[in-house]
KEZA-161298 format. One line per field, with one value per atom (N, C-alpha, C): residue in three letters; atom name; x, y, z. Coordinates in nm, 4 decimals. Layout:
<nodes>
type: [ALA / ...];
atom: [CA / ...];
xx: [X / ...];
yy: [Y / ...];
zz: [Z / ...];
</nodes>
This chain:
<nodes>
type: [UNK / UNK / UNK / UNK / UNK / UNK / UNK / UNK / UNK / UNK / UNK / UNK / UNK / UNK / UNK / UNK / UNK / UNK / UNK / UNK / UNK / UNK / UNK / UNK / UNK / UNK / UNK / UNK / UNK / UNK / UNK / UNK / UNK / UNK / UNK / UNK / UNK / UNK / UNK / UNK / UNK / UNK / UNK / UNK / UNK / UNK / UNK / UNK / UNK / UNK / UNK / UNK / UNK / UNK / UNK / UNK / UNK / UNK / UNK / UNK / UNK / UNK / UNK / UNK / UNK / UNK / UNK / UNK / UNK / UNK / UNK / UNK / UNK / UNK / UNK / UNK / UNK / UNK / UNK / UNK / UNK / UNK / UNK / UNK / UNK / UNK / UNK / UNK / UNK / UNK / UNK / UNK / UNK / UNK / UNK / UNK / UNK / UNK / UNK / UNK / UNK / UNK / UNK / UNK / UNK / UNK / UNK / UNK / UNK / UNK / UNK / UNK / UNK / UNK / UNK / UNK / UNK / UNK / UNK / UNK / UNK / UNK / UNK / UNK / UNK / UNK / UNK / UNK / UNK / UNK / UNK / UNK / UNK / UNK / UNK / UNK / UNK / UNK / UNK / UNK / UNK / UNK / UNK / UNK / UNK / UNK / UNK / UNK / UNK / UNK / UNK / UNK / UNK / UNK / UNK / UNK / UNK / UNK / UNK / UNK / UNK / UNK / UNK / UNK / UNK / UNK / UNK / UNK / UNK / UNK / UNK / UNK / UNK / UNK / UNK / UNK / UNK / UNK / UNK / UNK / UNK / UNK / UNK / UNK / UNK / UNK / UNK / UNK / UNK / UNK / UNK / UNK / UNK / UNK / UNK / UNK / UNK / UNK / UNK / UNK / UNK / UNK / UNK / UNK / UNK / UNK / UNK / UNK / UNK / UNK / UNK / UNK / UNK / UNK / UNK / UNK / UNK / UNK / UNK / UNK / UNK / UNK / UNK / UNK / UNK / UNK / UNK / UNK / UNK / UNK / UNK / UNK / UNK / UNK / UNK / UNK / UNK / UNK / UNK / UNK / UNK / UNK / UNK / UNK / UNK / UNK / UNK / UNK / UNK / UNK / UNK / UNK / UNK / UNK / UNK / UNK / UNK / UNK / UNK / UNK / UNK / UNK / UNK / UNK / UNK / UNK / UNK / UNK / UNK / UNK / UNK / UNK / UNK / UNK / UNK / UNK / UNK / UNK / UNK / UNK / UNK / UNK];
atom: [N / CA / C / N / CA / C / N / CA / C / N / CA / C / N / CA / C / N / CA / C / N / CA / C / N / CA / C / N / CA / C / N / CA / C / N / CA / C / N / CA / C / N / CA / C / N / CA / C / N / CA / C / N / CA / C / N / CA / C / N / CA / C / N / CA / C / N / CA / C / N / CA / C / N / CA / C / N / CA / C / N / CA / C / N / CA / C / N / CA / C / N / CA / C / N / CA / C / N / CA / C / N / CA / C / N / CA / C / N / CA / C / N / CA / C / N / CA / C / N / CA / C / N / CA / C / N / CA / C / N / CA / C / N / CA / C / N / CA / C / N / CA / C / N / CA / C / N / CA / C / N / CA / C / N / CA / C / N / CA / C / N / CA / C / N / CA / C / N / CA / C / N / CA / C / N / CA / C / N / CA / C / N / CA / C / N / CA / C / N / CA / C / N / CA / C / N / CA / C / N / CA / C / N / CA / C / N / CA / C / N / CA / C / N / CA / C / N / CA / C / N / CA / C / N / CA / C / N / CA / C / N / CA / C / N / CA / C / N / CA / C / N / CA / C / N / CA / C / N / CA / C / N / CA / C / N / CA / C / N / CA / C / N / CA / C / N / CA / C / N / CA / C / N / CA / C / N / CA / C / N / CA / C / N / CA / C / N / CA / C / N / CA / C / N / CA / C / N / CA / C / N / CA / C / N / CA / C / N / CA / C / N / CA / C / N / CA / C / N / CA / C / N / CA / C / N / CA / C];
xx: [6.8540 / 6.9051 / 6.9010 / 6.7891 / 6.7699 / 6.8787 / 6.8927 / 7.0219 / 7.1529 / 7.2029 / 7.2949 / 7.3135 / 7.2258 / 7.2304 / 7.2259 / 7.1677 / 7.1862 / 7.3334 / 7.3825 / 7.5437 / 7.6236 / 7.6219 / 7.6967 / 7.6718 / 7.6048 / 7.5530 / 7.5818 / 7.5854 / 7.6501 / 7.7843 / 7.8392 / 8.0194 / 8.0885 / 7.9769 / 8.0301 / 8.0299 / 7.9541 / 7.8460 / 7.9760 / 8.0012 / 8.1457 / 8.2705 / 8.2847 / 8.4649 / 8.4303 / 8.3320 / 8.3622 / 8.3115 / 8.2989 / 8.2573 / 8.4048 / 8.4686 / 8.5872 / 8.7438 / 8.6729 / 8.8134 / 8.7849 / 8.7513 / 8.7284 / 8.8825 / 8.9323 / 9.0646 / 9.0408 / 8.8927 / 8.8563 / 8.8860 / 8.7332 / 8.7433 / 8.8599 / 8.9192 / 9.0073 / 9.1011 / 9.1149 / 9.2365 / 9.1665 / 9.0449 / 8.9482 / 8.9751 / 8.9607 / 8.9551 / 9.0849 / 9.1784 / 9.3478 / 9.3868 / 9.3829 / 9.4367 / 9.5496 / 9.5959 / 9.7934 / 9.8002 / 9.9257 / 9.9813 / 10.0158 / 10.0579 / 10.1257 / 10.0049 / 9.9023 / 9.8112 / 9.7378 / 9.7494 / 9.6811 / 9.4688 / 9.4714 / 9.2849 / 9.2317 / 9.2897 / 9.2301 / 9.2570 / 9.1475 / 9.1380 / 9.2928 / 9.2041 / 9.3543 / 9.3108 / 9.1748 / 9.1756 / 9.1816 / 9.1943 / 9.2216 / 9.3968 / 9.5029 / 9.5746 / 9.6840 / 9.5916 / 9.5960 / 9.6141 / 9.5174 / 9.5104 / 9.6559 / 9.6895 / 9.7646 / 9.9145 / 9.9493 / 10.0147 / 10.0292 / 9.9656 / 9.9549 / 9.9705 / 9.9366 / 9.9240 / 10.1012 / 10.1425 / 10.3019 / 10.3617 / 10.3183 / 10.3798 / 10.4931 / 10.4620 / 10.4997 / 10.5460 / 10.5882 / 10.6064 / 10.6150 / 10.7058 / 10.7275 / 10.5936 / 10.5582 / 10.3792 / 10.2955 / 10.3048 / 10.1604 / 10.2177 / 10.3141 / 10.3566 / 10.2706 / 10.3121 / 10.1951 / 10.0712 / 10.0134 / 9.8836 / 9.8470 / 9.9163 / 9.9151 / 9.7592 / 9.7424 / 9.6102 / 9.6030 / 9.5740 / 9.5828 / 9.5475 / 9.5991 / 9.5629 / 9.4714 / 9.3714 / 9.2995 / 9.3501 / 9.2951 / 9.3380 / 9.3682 / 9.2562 / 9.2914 / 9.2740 / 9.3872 / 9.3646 / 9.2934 / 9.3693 / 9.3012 / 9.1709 / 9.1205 / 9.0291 / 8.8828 / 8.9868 / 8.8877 / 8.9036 / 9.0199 / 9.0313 / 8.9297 / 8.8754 / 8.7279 / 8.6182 / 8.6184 / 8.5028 / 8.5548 / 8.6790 / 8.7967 / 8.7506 / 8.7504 / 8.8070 / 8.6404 / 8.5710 / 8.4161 / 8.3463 / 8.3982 / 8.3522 / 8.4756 / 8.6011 / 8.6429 / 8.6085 / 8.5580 / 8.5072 / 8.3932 / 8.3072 / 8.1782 / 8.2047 / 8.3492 / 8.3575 / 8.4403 / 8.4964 / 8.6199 / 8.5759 / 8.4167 / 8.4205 / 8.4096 / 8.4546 / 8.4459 / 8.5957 / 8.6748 / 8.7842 / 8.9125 / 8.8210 / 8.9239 / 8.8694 / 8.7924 / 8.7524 / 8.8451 / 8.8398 / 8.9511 / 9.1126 / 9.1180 / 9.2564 / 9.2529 / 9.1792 / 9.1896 / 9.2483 / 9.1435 / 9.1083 / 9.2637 / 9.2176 / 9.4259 / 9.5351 / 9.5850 / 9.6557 / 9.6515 / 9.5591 / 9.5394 / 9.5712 / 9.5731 / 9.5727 / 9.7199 / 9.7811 / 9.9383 / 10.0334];
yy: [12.3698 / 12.2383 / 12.2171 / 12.2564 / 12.2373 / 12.3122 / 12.4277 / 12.5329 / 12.4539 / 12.3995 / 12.3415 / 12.2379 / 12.1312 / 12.0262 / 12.1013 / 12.1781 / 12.2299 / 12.2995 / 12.3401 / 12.4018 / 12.2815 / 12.2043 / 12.1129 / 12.0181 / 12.0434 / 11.9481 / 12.0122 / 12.1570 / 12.2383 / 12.2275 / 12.2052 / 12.2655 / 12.0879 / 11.9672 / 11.8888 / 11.7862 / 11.8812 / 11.8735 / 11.9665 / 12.1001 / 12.1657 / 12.0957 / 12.0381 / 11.9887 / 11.8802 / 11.7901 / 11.6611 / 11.7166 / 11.8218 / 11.8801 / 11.9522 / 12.0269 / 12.0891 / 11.9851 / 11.8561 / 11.7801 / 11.6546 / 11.5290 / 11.4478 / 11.3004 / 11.2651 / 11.2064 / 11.0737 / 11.0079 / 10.8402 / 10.9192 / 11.0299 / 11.0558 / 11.0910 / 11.1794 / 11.2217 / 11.1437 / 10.9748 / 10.9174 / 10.7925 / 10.7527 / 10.6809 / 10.7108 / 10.8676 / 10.9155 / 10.9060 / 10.8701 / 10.8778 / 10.7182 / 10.6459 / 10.4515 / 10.4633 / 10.4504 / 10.4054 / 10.2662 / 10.2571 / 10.1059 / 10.1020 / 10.2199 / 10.2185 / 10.2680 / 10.2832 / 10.3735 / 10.2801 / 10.2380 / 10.2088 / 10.1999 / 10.0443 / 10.1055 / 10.0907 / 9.9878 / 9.9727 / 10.0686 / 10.1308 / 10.2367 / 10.3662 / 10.3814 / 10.4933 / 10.6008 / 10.6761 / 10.8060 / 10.7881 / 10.6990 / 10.6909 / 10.7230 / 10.6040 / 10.6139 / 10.7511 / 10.8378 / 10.9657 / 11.0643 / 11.0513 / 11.1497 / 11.1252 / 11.0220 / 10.9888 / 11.0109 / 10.9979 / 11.0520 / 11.1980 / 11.3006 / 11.3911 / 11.4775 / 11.3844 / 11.4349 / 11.4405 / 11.3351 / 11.3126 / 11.3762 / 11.4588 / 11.5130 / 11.4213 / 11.3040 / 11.1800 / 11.1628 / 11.2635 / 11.3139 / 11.1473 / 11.0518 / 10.9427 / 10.8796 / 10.8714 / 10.8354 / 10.8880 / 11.0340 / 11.0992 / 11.0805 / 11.0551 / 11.0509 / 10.8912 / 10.8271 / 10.6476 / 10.6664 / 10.8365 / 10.8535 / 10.8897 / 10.9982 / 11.0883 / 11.1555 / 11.2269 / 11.2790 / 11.3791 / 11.4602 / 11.5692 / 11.5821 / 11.5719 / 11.5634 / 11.6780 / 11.6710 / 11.7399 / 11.8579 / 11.9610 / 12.0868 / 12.0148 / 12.0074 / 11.9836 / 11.7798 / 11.7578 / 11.6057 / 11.5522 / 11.6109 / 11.5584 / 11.5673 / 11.6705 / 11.6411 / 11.6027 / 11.5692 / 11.4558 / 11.3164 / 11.3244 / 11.1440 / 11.0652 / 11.0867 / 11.0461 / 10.9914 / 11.1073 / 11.0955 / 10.9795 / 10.9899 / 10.9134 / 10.7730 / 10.7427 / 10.6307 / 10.5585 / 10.6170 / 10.5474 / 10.5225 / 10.6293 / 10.5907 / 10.5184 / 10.4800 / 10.3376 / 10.2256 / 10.2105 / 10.1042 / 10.0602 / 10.1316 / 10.1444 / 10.0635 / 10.1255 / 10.0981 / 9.9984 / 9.9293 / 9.8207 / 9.6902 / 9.6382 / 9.5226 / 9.5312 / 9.6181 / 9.7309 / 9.7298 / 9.8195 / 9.8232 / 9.7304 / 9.5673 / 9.4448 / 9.3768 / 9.4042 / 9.3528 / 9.4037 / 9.5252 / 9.6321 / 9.5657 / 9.5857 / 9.5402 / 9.4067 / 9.3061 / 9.2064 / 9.2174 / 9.2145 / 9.2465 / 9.3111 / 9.4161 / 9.4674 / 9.4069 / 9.2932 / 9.2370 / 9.1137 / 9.0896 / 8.9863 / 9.0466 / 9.1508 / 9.2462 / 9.2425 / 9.3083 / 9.3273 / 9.2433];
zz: [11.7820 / 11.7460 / 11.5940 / 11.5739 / 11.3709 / 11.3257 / 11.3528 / 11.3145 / 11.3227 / 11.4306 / 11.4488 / 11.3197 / 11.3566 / 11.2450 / 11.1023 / 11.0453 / 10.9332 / 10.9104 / 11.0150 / 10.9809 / 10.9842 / 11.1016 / 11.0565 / 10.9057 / 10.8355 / 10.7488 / 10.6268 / 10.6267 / 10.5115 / 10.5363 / 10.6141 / 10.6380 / 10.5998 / 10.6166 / 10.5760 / 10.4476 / 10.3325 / 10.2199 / 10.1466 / 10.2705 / 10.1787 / 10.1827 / 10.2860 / 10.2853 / 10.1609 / 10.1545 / 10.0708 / 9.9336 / 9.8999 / 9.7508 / 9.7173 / 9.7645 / 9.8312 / 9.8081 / 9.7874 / 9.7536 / 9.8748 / 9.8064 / 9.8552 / 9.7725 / 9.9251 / 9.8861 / 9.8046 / 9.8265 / 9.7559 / 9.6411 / 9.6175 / 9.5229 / 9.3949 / 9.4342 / 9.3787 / 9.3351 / 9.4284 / 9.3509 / 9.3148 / 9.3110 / 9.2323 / 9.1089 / 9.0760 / 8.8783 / 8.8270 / 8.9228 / 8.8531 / 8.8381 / 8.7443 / 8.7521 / 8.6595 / 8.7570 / 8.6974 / 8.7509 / 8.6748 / 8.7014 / 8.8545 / 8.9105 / 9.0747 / 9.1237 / 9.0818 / 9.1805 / 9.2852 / 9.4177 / 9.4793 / 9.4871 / 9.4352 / 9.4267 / 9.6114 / 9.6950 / 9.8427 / 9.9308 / 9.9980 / 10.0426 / 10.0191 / 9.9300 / 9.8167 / 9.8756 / 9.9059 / 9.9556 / 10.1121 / 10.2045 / 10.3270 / 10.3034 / 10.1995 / 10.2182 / 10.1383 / 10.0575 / 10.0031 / 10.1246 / 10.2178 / 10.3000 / 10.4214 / 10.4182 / 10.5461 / 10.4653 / 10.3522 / 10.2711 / 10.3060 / 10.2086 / 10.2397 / 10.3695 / 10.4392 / 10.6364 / 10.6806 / 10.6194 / 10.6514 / 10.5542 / 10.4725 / 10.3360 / 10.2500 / 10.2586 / 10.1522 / 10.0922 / 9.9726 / 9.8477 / 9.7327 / 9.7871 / 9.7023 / 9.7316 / 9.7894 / 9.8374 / 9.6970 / 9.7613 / 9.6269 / 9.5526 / 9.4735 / 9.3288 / 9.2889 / 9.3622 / 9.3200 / 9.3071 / 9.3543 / 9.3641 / 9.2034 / 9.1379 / 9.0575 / 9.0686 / 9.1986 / 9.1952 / 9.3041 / 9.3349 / 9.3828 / 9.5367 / 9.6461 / 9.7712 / 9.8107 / 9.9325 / 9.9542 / 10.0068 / 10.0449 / 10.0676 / 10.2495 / 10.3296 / 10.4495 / 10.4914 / 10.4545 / 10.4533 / 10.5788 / 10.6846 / 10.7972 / 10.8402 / 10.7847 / 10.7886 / 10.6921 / 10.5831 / 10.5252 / 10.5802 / 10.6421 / 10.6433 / 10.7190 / 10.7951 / 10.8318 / 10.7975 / 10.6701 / 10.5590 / 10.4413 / 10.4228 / 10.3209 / 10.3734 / 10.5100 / 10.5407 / 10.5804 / 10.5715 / 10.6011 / 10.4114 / 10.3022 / 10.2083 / 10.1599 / 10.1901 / 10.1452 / 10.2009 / 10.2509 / 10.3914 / 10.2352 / 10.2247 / 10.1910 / 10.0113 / 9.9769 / 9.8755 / 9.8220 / 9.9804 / 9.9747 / 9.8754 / 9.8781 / 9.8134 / 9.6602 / 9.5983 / 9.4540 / 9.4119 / 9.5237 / 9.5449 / 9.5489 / 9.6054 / 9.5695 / 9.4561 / 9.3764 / 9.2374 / 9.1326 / 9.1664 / 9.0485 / 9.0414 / 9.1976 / 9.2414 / 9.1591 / 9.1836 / 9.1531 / 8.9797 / 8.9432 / 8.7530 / 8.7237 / 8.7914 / 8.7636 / 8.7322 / 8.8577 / 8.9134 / 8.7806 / 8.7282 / 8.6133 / 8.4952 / 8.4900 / 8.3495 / 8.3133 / 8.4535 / 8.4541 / 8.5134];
</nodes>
């Protein structure tokens, strides 16, 4: 059982080191870039191969989206009340 939990815990320590979708379009702020759940909506992008989508991203989709989107969509959750501050501040800026 310890074995188990330790593999699963490396293999999912690798996918989100490996290219994590918040992440990745968190470090990219454009004027079009989506800040509310941007790596949920990065990955679902990517999943449909989007192309006019990722371009609003300007940030690099994950290698296997689907299966970050999981991980994407529990650390935007986590990071949503962050996420409508920016938006906000933004939205005042421009």
């Amino acid at each position: 059982m310890k074995a188990t939990c330790a593999l699963v815990g490396s293999c999912l320590v690798g996918l989100l080191v490996s290219g994590c979708g918040t992440v990745s379009s968190m470090t990219h702020f454009g004027r079009e870039t989506p800040f509310v759940y941007s790596g949920t909506r990065l990955d679902i992008a990517a999943i449909q191969d989007n192309s006019a989508e990722l371009k609003r991203f300007d940030a690099k989709s994950p290698a296997h989206p689907a299966v970050d989107l999981p991980a994407s969509l529990v650390l935007d959750t986590i990071l949503l009340p962050g996420t409508l501050l920016a938006a906000a501040f933004r939205a005042m800026l421009w």
